[in-house]
C-alpha positions as CSV (number, residue, x, y, z in Angstrom):
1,X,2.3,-9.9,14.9
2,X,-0.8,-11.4,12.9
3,X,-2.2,-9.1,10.8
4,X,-5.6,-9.6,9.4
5,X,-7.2,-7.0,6.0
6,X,-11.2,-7.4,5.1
7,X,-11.9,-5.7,1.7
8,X,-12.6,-6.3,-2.2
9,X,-10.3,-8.4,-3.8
10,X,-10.8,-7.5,-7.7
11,X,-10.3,-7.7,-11.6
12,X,-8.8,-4.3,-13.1
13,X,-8.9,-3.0,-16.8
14,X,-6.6,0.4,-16.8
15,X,-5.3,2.6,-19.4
16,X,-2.9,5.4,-19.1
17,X,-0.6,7.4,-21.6
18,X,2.0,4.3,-20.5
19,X,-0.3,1.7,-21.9
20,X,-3.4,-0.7,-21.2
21,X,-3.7,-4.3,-19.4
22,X,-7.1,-6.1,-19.0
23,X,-8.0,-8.4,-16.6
24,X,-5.2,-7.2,-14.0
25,X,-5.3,-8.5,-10.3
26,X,-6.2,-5.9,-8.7
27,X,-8.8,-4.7,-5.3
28,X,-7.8,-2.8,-2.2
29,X,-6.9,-6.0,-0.1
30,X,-5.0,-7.3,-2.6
31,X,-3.0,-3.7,-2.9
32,X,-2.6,-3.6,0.8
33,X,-1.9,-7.4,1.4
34,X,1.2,-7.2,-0.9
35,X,2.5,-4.3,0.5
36,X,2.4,-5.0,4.6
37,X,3.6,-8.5,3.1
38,X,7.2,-7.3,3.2
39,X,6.8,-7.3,6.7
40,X,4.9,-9.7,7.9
41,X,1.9,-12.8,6.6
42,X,-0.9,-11.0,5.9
43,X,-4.3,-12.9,5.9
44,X,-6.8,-11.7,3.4
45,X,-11.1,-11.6,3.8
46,X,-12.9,-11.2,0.7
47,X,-14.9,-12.6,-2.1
48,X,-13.9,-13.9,-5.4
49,X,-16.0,-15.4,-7.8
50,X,-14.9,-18.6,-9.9
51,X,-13.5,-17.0,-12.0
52,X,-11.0,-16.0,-9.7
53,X,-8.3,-18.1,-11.5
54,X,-5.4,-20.3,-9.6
55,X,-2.5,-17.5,-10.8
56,X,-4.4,-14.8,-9.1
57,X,-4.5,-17.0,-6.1
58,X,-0.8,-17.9,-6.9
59,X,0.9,-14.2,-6.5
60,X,-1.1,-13.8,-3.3
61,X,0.1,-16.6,-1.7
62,X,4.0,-16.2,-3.0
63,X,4.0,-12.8,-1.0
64,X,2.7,-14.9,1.9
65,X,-0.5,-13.6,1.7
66,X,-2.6,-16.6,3.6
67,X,-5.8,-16.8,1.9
68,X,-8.8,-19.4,3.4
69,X,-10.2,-16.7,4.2
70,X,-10.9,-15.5,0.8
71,X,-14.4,-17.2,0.0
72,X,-14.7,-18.2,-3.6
73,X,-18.7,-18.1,-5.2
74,X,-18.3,-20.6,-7.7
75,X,-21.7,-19.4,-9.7
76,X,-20.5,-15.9,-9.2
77,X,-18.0,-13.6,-11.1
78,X,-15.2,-11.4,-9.4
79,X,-15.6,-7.6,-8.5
80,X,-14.4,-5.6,-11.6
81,X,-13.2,-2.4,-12.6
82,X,-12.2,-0.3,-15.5
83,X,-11.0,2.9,-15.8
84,X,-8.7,5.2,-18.2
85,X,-6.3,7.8,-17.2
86,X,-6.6,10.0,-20.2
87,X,-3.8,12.5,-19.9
88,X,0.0,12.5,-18.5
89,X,-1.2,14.1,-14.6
90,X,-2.4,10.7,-13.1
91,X,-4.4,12.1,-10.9
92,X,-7.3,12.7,-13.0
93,X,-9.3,9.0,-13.6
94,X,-12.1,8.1,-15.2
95,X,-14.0,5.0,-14.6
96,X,-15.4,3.7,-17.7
97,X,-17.1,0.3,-15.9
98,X,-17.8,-0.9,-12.4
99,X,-18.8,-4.5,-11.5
100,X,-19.6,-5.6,-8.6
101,X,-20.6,-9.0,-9.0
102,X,-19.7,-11.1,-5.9
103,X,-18.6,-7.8,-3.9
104,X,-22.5,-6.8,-4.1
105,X,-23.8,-9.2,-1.4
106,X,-20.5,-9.5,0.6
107,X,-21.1,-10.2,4.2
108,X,-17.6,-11.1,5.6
109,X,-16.6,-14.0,7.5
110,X,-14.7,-13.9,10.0
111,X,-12.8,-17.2,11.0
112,X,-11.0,-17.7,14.4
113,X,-7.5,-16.9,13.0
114,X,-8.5,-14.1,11.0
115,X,-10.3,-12.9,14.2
116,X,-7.3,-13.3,16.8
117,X,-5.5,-10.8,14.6
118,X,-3.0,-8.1,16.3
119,X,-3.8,-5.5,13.7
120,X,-6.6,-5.2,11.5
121,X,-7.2,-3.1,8.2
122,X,-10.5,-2.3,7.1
123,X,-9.9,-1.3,3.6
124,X,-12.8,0.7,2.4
125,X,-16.0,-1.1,2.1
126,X,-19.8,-0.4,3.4
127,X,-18.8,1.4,7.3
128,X,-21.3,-1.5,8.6
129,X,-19.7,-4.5,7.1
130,X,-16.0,-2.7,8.7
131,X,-17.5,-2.1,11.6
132,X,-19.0,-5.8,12.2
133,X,-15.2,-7.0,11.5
134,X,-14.0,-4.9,13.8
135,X,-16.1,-6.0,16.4
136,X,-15.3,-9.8,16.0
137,X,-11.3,-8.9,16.2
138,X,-11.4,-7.6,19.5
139,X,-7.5,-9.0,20.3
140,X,-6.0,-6.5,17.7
141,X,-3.8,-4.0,19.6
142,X,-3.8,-1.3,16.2
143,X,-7.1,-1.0,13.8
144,X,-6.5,1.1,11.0
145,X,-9.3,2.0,8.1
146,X,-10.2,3.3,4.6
147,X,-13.2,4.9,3.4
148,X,-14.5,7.4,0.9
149,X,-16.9,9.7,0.0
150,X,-19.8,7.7,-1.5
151,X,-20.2,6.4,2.4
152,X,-19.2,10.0,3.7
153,X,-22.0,11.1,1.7
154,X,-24.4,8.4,2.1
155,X,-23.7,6.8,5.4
156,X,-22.1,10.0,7.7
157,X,-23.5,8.5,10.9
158,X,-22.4,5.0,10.2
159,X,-19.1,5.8,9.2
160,X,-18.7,8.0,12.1
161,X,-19.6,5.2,14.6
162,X,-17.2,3.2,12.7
163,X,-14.5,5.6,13.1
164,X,-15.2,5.9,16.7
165,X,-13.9,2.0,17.0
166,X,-10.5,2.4,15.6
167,X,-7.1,3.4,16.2
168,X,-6.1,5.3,13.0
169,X,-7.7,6.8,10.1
170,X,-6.0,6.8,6.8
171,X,-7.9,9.4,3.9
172,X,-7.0,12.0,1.4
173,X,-7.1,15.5,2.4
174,X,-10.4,16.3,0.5
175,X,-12.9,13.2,2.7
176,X,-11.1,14.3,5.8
177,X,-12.2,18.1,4.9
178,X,-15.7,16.8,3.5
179,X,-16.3,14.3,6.6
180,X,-15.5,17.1,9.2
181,X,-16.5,20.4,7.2
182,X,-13.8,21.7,8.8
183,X,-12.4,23.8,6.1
184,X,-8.5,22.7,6.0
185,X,-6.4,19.4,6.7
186,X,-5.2,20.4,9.8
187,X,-8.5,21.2,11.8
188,X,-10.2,18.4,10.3
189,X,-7.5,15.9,11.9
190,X,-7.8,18.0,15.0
191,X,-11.2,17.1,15.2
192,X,-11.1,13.8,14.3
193,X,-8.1,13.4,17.0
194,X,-11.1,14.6,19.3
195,X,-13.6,11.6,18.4
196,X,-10.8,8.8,20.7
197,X,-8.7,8.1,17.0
198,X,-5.1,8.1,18.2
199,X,-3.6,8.8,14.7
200,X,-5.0,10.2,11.5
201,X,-3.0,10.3,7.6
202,X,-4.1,12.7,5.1
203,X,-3.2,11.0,1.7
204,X,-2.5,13.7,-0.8
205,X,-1.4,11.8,-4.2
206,X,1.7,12.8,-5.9
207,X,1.9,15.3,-2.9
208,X,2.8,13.2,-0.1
209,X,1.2,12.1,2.4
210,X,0.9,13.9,6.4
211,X,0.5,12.3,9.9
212,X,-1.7,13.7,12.6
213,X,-1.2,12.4,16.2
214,X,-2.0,13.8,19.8
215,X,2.2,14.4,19.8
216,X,2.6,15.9,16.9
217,X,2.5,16.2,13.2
218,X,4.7,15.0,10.3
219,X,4.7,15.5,6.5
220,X,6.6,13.5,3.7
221,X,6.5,14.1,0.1
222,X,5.9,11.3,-2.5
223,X,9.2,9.5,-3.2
224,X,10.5,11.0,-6.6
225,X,9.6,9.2,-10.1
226,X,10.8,9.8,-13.1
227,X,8.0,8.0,-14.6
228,X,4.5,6.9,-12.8
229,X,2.7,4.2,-14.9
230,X,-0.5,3.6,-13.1
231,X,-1.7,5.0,-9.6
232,X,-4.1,2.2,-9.2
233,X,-3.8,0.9,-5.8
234,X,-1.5,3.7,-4.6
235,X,-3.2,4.3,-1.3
236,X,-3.9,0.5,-0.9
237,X,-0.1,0.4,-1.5
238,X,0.3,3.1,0.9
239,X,-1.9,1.4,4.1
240,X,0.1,-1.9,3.3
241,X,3.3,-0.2,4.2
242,X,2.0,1.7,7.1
243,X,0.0,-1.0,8.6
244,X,2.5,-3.5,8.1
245,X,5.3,-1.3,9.5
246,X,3.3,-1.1,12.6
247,X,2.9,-4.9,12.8
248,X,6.6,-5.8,12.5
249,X,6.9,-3.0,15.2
250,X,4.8,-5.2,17.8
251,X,1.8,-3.2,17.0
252,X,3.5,-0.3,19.1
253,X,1.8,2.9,17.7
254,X,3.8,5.5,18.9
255,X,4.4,9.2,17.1
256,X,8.0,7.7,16.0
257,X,6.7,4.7,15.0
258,X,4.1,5.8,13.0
259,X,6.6,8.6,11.4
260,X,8.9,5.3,10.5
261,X,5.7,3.8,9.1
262,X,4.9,6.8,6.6
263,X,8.5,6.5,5.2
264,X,8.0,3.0,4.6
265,X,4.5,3.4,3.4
266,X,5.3,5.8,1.1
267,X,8.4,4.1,-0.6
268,X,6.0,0.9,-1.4
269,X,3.5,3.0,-2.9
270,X,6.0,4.3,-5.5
271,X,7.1,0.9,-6.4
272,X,3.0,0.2,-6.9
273,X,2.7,3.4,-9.4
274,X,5.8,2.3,-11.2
C-alpha cells in the first residue's frame, strides 16, 4: 500500500545526561518515515532549506524513504531545534532554540503520487495546512494525525474540523483531556469516538501507550530499557510503526489490527529513544 507523510523535516541540537549531538537529522516526518519504512516506501512532503545537505537526503532515501516530494528552498535554511534534557527522567525537556526558517511559510505540495496515497499521516503541523492535504488524498483508505496543544489552544475549531476528516487520532493523554475537557483519558476518547474518528491512541511516554476503538480498548506498556538516550522523535517513532503496520496490513483498520499495530509501534519507538 503507498503511504504518503506531510510534516517538518528538521535540524536537531539535543542534550541529555547521555550526551549532546548538534546538527542531528531530525523533524516529525523524518521520525515517522523511518519507522513505517520497515514496512513499506514511505513518501515524504516537506521543506528543507539548502542547507539540507546530500547525507541527510542520503539516510532518507536508504530506508526507502522516496523523497521529490520534499521541496528544497535554496535561499532558505532548514527548520531547527534545540533543546536539553536536564536531568535522568526524560520526560522533562526544555527547548533552548526554535527555528523555523523554511517551515514558516510552508504551504505543502501535493504531487499526483503523493496524492493517490492509501494511507496518509499528517504529522503535526498548522490543522489547515493538514487538512488541505487531506483533502487532495482522497484515495487513502486510513488517515491518521498528530497535533498538539499550541493548535488545541489556538486553533480549537480548526483542528476540530480537521479531526472530523480522519480515520485515527494519535495524542498524549494530556491534549486528548485538554482538547475534550473531558476530565480523564477514557471519556475523552469516548468523545472523540463520537465526532466519526474510528480509532483514537493516547500516547503516554515511558508509560505506554492505549488504543481506543468502537470495539474495544487495549493498553501496552513501553518496551523495557535499560537505558533511554534521547526521546526525541519517540511519538514520530511511534506513528511510523503504527501507520506503517496498517499499510503492510492493506490499510485494513480493524480492532486486531490496530492492537498488532501498537505492538509494533511501540517496539520502534524504543529502538528511537535508544
Amino acid at each position: 500500500m503507498s503511504l504518503t507523510v506531510v510534516g517538518s523535516i528538521a535540524y536537531d541540537a539535543v542534550k541529555t545526561p547521555a550526551g549532546e549531538r548538534e546538527r542531528m537529522l531530525g523533524g516529525a516526518a523524518t521520525h515517522f518515515a523511518l519507522s513505517a519504512s520497515f514496512f513499506d516506501e514511505v513518501r515524504v512532503i516537506g521543506p528543507v532549506g539548502g542547507d539540507f545537505d546530500e547525507a541527510s537526503f542520503a539516510t532518507l532515501r536508504t530506508r526507502g524513504t522516496l523523497t521529490d516530494d520534499v521541496e528544497v528552498i535554496p535561499d532558505g535554511k532548514t527548520f531547527f531545534w534545540k533543546g536539553v534534557y536536564p536531568t535522568a527522567n526524560l520526560n522533562e525537556r526544555e527547548t533552548l532554540e526554535t527555528d523555523l526558517n523554511v517551515f514558516e511559510t510552508f504551504a505543502p505540495k501535493v504531487s499526483a503520487a503523493a496524492a493517490d496515497c492509501d494511507v496518509l499521516f499528517l504529522a503535526n503541523i498548522q490543522p489547515d495546512l493538514q487538512r488541505d492535504v487531506r483533502e487532495q488524498c482522497k484515495k487513502a483508505r486510513f488517515v491518521a494525525m498528530d497535533s498538539m496543544d499550541l493548535w488545541i489552544n489556538i486553533a480549537h475549531q480548526s483542528l476540530v474540523k480537521t479531526i472530523r476528516s480522519v480515520d485515527c487520532l494519535i495524542l498524549n493523554d494530556e491534549e486528548l483531556e485538554l482538547l475534550t475537557g473531558a476530565p480523564n483519558t477514557l471519556l475523552a476518547a469516548q468523545e472523540l469516538l463520537g465526532w466519526g474518528l474510528s480509532s483514537v491512541v493516547a500516547k503516554q511516554g515511558k508509560y505506554g501507550a492505549q488504543l481506543f476503538t468502537k470495539e474495544g480498548q487495549f493498553a501496552l506498556p513501553a518496551f523495557p530499557l535499560e537505558q533511554v538516550v534521547d526521546p526525541t522523535g519517540a511519538g514520530d517513532s511511534f506513528a511510523g510503526g503504527f501507520v506503517g503496520y496498517v499499510a503492510a496490513a492493506g490499510g485494513d483498520a480493524s480492532h486486531d489490527v490496530l492492537v498488532n499495530a501498537m505492538a509494533y509501534g511501540t517496539a520502534l519507538a524504543s529502538y528511537n529513544v535508544e
